[in-house]
N, C-alpha and C positions, 0 to 999 in steps of 0.2 A: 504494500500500500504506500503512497507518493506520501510526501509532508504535506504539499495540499490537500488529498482527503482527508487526514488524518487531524488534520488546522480545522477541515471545514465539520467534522464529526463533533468535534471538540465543540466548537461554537455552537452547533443544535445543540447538543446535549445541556451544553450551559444555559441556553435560551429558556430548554424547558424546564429544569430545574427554577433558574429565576421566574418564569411563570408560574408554576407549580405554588412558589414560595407566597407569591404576591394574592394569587386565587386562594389560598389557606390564608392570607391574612385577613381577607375580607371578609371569611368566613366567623360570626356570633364565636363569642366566648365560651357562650354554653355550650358549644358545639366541639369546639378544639379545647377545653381546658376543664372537664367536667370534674366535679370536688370528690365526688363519690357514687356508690354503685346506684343507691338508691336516688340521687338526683339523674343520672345517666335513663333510669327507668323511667322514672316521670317528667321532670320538668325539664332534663334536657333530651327529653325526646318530642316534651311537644315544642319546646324551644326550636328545634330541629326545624318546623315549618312554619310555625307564627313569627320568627324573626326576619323569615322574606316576609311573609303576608302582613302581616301588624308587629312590626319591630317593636312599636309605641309599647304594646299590652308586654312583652316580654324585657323590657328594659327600665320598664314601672316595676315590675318585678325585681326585678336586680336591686332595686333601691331599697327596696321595701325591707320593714323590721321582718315578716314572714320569713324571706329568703336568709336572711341573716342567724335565723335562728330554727332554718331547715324545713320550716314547711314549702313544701310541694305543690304543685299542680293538683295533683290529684289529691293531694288533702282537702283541699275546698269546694273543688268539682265532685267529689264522690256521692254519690246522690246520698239524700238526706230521705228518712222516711216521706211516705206522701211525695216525693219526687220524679215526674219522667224522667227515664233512664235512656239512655242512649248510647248505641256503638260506634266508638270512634277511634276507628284507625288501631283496633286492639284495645280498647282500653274503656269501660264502660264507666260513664260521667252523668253527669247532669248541668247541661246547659244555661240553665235559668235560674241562675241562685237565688236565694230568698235569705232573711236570718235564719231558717230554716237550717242553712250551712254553715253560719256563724258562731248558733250556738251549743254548735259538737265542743265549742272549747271554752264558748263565752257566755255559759247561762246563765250567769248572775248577773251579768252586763241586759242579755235579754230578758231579762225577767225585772229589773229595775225599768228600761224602756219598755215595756205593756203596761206599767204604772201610769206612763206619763200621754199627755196630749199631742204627742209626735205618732204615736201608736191610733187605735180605732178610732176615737175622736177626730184626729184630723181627717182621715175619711168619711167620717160620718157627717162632719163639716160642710162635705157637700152632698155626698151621697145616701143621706141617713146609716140607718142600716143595712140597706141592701149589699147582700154578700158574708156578712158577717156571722156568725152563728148566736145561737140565742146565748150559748155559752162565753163566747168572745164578750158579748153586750154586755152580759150578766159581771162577769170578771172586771167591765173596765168601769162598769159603775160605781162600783167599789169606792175605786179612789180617784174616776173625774166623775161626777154626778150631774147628771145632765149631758154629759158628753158627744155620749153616742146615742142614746134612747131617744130617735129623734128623726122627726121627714126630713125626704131630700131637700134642701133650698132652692127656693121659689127659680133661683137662675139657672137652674138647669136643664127645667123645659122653658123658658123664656131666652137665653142665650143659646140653649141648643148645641149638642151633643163635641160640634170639632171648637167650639168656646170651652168645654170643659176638659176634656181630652188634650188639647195643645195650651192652654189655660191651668185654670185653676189645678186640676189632676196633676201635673208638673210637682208641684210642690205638697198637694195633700197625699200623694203615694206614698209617702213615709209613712205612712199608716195601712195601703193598702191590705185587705185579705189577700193572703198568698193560696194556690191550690193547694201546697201542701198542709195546709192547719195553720200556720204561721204567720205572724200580722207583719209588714212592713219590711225595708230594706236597709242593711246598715251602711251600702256603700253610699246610700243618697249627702253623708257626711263625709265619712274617709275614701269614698273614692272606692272601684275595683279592685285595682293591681298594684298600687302604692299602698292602701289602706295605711293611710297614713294619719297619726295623732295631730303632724304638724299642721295638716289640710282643716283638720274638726278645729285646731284653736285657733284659726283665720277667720276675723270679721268678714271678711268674703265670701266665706262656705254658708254662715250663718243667712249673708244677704242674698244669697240665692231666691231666700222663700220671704225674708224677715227684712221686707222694704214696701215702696210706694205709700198710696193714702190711709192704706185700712190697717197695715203693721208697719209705720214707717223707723222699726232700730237703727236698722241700719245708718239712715240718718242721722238720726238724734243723737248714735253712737260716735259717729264722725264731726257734728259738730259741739261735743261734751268734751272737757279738759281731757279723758280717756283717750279720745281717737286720736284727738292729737297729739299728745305724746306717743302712741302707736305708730302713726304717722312718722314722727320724726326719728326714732328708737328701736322701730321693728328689726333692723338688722344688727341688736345689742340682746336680743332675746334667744332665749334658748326654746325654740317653740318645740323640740324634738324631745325634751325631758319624759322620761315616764311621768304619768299619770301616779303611779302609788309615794313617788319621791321629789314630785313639783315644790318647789320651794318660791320667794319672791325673790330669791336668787337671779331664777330661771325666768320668773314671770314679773318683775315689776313693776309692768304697765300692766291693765287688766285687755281681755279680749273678752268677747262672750261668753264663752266657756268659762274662761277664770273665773266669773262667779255665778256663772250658773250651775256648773257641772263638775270644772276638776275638785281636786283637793290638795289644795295648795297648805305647804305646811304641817301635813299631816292631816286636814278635814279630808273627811273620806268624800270620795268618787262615786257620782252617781250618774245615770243616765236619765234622770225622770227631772227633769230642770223644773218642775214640779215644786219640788221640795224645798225649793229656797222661794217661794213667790206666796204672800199674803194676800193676795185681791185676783179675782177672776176681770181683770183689767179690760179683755176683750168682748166684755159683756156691755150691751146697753146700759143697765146699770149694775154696776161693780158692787159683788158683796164681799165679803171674807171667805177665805176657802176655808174647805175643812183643816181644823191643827194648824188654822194661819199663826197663832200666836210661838210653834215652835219651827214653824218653818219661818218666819220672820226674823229668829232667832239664829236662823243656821245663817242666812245672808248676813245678817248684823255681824255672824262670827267670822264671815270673809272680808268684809269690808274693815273690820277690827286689824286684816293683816298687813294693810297700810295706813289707815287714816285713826285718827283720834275718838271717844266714845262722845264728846258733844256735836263734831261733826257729823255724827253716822245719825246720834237722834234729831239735830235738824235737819235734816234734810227729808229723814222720814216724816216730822213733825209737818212740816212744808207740805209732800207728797200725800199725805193723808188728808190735808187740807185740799189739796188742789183737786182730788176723787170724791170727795163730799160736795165741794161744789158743780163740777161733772154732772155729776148724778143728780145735784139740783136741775139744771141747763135740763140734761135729758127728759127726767120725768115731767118738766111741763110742758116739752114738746111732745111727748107722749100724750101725757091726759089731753093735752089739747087735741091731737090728731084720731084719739078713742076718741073724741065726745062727739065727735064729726061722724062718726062710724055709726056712733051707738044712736046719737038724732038723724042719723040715715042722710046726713047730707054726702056724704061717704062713702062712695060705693066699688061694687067690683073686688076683683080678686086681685093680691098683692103688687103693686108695682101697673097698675094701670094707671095712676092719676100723678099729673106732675108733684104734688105734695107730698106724695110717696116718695119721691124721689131724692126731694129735701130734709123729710127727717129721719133718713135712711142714713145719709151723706153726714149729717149732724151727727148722730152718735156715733155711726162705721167710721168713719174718717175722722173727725175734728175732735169728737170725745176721748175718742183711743188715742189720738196723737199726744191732747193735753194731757192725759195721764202717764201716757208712759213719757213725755218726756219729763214730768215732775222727780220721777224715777230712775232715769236715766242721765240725769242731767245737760235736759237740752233745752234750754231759756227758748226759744225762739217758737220752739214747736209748743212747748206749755201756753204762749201768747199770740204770736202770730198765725200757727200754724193750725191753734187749740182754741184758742177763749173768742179770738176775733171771727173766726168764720162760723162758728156758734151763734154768739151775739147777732152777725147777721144772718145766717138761715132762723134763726127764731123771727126775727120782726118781718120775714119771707113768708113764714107760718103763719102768721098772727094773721097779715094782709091778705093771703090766698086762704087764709080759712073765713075773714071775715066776706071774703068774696063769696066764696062759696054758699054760707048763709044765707047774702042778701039772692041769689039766684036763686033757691030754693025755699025764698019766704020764711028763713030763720031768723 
C-alpha cells in the first residue's frame, strides 16, 4: 500500500472518529452518563426519547429536588389506584396525574389541602357540586361550611360553557374531582417536572389565580411595603430552603406563602392557608370562621417573626374596623336591592337587570378589594380601589332603584 493511501485511510478514519465524538456529544446526559441501574431502567430510558421530543419536560427534571434524591419517572407515572393504565413502550404508567400520584409519598400534605378552599370548594365555586361525591361534600363541610353544598353560579349558563372552560375552570381546577377518587392537582403550584418549592413561594404562582377585581392580592401585594422589598431583595433570598427548616434567615421578606402556608422558624407547614385567616373575607358579608380566634392566633405568631406585638394589633385593630364597615356598605345595598324584589318592582332571574349588575360589582369587587387590602397592607385599594367605588355604586342604587319605583307606581 503507497503513503498516499495509507495518508488518505488515516484521514477517514480520523474524520469518523471526530464525528463519532461530536454526535455523542450532542447526545442528553441521561443518555451517555446514567448514575445507576435503576435510573438507566426508568428515567433514563424515557429520557432516551422525551429529550429529542420535549427536552423542556426532561431537563425540568434534572433540576428538580425529585431527581436529586432519586425519584424516577416511573415513581410518579405509576398508576395510582382509580387510575387508566397505559402501555408505553414496555413500561405500564399513567398519563394523567392527579394528587392521586402525589400522595403515595405526600399524604399528610394531601390530607391538610382537602381541608382547605383550594380543594372542592373552589370547584364548587362555580360548579356547585356536580361531580363530586356526597362523600367528598360531606368531608369538606366539615371544615369550609358553606363551601361546596351549593348550585352552580348563575355565570355559567349565562357566560356559557368555552367562558368557563378557558375562564374561570383555569384557576378553580385546583379543586377539580379527579376520576380516580381524588380532588385537585398539586402541580397547579409547583409545576410538573420541576415540582418545585421555589415556584409555590413566588408571588407569581400565587397571581396566576389571586389577581384582577374580585381577588385582587396580587396587587395589593405589590403595592404593600412587602412586595417591594420582594421587588428589590428577591435575589438575597433563599427561596429553595426546605419547608420543615425555613428560617427568616432564608425568608426575610415575606411572599404568600411565608405566611400563609410555610413554617418559618419552626411554625409548622400547612397546606390549608385556611388556618391562618379569621374572616370569610370573600363573602358579601364577612363573618368569622370557625376557631377564627386560634387561627388568628397562628398569623399573629408569623407576623411576631419580624414585626413588633403593637404593630401586629394595629393593624389588625385597623382591619377589623375596615370589614365592619364593609359589611355596613354591603348590607344596605342589599336590603335595598331585596326590598325591590320583595315589593316586586324587581324582577326576573339573577343578572337580568342593570342593578344587578351594580351590586354585584359593589360587594365582588370593591368590598373584597377594601378588605383584603386593610389586611394586606394596601392603602390605595382599602380607599380608592374599596371605599370610593362603593360610595358611588351605592348612590347608582339609591337612583336606579328610586327609578324603578316611580315606573312601577312605588
Amino acid at each position: 500500500m503507497s503513503f498516499r493511501s495509507v495518508f488518505i485511510a488515516v484521514v477517514i478514519a480520523f474524520a469518523l472518529i471526530i464525528g463519532a465524538f461530536l454526535i455523542n456529544r450532542a447526545r442528553p446526559k441521561v443518555e451517555t452518563e446514567q448514575p445507576s441501574a435503576e435510573l438507566v431502567r426508568a428515567t433514563g430510558k424515557c429520557a432516551e426519547c422525551h429529550a429529542r421530543t420535549q427536552y423542556s419536560v426532561v431537563h425540568e427534571y434534572e433540576m428538580s429536588m425529585h431527581a436529586r434524591k432519586g425519584v424516577n419517572c416511573l415513581d410518579c407515572h405509576q398508576p395510582a389506584p382509580g387510575q387508566q393504565k397505559k402501555d408505553h413502550h414496555g413500561f405500564v404508567i399513567s398519563t394523567q396525574l392527579t394528587a392521586g400520584n402525589c400522595r403515595s409519598c405526600h399524604e399528610n400534605i394531601y390530607q391538610q389541602f382537602l381541608r382547605s378552599r383550594h380543594a372542592a370548594p373552589a370547584w364548587a365555586a362555580i360548579f356547585g357540586e356536580k361531580g363530586l361525591t356526597a362523600e367528598q361534600v360531606n368531608f369538606s363541610e366539615q371544615y369550609q361550611p358553606g363551601g361546596t353544598r351549593r348550585p352552580p353560579h348563575p355565570f355559567v349558563q349565562l357566560e356559557g360553557n368555552s367562558a368557563m372552560t378557558s375562564g374561570c375552570e383555569q384557576c378553580h381546577s385546583v379543586g377539580r374531582p379527579n376520576a380516580d377518587g381524588t380532588i385537585g392537582t398539586c402541580t397547579a403550584c409547583h409545576s410538573r417536572h420541576t415540582t418545585s418549592v421555589r415556584l409555590a413561594r413566588l408571588p407569581s404562582t400565587c397571581a396566576q389565580c389571586h389577581m384582577g377585581p374580585d381577588h385582587s392580592q396580587i396587587e395589593i401585594y405589590e403595592e404593600s411595603k412587602h412586595g417591594v422589598m420582594f421587588q428589590a431583595q428577591e435575589r438575597l433570598l433563599n427561596l429553595d430552603a426546605p419547608p420543615k427548616t425555613l428560617t427568616t434567615r432564608d425568608m426575610f421578606v415575606p411572599t404568600c406563602a411565608t405566611c400563609h402556608m410555610s413554617g418559618i422558624n419552626g411554625i409548622g407547614v400547612t397546606h390549608d392557608p385556611s388556618e391562618r385567616l379569621s374572616y370569610y373575607l370573600a363573602n358579601a358579608i364577612s363573618e368569622h370562621r370557625p376557631n377564627w380566634a386560634a387561627n388568628q392566633a397562628r398569623m399573629k405568631q408569623v407576623c411576631s417573626q419580624c414585626h413588633t406585638p403593637a404593630l401586629i394589633e394595629r393593624v389588625y385593630t385597623q382591619a377589623d374596623q375596615v370589614v365592619l364597615n364593609t359589611n355596613a356598605r354591603v348590607t344596605e345595598a342589599k336590603n335595598l336591592v331585596d326590598g325591590l324584589r320583595k315589593d316586586g318592582v324587581l324582577s326576573g332571574p339573577p343578572f337580568s337587570q342593570p342593578i344587578d349588575f351594580t351590586y354585584f360589582d359593589l360587594w365582588h369587587y370593591d368590598g373584597r378589594t377594601s378588605k383584603h387590602g386593610a389586611f394586606m397592607g394596601g392603602a390605595d385599594f382599602v380607599q380608592w380601589h374599596g371605599n370610593y367605588p362603593m360610595l358611588q355604586k351605592m348612590v347608582q342604587l339609591k337612583a336606579d332603584a328610586a327609578q324603578l319605583r316611580k315606573q312601577h307606581g312605588r
